[in-house]
C-alpha positions in Angstrom: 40.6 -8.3 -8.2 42.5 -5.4 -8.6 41.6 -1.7 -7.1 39.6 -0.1 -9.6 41.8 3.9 -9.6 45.2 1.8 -8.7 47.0 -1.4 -10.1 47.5 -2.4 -6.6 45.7 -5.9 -5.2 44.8 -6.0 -1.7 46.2 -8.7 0.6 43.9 -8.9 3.4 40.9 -11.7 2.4 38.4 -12.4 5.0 37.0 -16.0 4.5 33.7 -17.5 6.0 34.1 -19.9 8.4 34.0 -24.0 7.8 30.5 -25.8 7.8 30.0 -28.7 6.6 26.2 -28.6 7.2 24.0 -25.9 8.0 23.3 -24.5 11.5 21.0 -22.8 12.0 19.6 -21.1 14.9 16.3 -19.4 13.5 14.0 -22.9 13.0 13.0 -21.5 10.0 12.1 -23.7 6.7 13.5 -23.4 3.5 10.2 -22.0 2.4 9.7 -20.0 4.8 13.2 -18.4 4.2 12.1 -18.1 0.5 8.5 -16.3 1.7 10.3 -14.1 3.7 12.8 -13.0 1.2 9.6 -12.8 -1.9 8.1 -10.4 0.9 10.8 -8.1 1.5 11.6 -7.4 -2.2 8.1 -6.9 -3.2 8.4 -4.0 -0.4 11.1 -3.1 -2.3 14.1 -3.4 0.5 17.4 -4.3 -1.9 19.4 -7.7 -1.9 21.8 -6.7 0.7 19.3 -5.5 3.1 16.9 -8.4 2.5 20.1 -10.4 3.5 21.3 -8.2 6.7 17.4 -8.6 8.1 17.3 -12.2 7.9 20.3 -12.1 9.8 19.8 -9.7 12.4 16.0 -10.1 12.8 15.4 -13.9 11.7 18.4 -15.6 12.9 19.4 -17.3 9.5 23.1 -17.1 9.3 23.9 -18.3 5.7 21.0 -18.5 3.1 22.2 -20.7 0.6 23.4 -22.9 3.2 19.9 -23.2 4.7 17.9 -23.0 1.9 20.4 -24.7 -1.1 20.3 -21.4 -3.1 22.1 -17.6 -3.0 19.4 -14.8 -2.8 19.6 -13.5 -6.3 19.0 -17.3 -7.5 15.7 -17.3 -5.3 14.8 -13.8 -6.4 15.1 -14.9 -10.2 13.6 -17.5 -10.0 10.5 -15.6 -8.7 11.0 -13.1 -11.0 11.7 -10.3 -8.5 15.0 -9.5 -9.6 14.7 -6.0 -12.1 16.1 -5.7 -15.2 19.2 -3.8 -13.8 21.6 -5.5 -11.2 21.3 -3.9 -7.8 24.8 -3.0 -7.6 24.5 -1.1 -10.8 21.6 0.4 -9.4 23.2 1.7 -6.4 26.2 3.2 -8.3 23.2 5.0 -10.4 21.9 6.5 -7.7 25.2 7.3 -6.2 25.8 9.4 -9.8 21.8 11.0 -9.4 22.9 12.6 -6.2 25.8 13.7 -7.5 25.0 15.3 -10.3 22.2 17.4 -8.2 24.3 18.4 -5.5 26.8 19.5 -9.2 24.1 21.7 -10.3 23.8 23.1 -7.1 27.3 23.3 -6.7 29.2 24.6 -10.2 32.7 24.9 -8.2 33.0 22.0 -6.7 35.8 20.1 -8.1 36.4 17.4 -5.8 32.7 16.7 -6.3 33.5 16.4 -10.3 36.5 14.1 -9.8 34.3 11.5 -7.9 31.5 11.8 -10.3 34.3 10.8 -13.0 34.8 7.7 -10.2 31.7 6.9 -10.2 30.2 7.0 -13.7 33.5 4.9 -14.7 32.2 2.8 -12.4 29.2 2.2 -14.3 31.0 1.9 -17.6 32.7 -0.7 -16.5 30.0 -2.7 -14.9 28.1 -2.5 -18.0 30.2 -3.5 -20.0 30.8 -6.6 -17.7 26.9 -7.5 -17.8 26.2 -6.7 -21.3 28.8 -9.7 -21.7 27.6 -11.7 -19.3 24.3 -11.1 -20.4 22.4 -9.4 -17.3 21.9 -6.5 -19.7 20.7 -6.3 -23.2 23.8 -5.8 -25.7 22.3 -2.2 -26.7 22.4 -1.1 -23.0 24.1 2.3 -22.8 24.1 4.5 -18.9 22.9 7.9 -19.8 22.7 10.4 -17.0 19.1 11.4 -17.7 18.1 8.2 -18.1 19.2 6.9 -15.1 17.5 10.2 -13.4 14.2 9.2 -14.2 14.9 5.5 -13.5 16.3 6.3 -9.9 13.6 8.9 -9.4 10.5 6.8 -10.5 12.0 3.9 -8.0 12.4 6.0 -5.0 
């Protein structure tokens, strides 16, 4: 994929190594896996930190080679995943802090510039799940909006 402020394409890939079954060193289950990650997102810890604790705490190296499914597919299927993609989420409250530390700050224009960044961001990643369907078609980012969203979460 391209860069998303240049046309340029990056070169350097880093690749997961070869398995051709999974090893795994925690002795964990497949439901237990699942348990563990239904328990972490109902204390609300995000995808990619529900996925860096079973790796660093429980051992489990790859989850969808241990338990047959990614960690979004397991958390949908439980219904824990929200109605706006994590990633999206994150760039949200990227744009909340922002835009506080703008009011705070009138002058700062370097501070404007990468609010620009990151609210294009979030134009373009809506428009990618309202087509994919993660969001509903009518879906729009509005700043306040996504104030009260961020703020009732955290």
């Amino acid at each position: 994929m391209a860069r998303m402020h240049t046309k340029m394409h990056g070169k350097s890939k880093s690749r997961k190594p070869m398995m051709s079954e999974a090893t795994d060193s925690s002795g964990l289950g497949k439901e237990q896996i699942e348990q563990l990650i239904v328990e972490l997102a109902k204390q609300g810890v995000p995808p990619a930190l529900i996925g860096e604790k079973l790796k660093t705490e429980h051992k489990v190296q790859y989850i969808r080679k241990a338990t047959g499914k990614r960690l979004m597919e397991i958390l949908k299927d439980k219904k824990m995943d929200g109605e706006i993609p994590p990633d999206m989420m994150q760039l949200m409250r990227k744009a909340v802090n922002i835009r506080e530390h703008m009011a705070a700050n009138k002058r700062d224009i370097h501070g404007r510039i990468r609010l620009n960044r990151v609210e294009s961001k979030i134009w373009r990643l809506t428009k990618y799940y309202i087509r994919e369907g993660k969001l509903a078609s009518g879906w729009r980012y509005d700043p306040e909006q996504a104030q009260l969203i961020i703020k009732g979460k955290a």
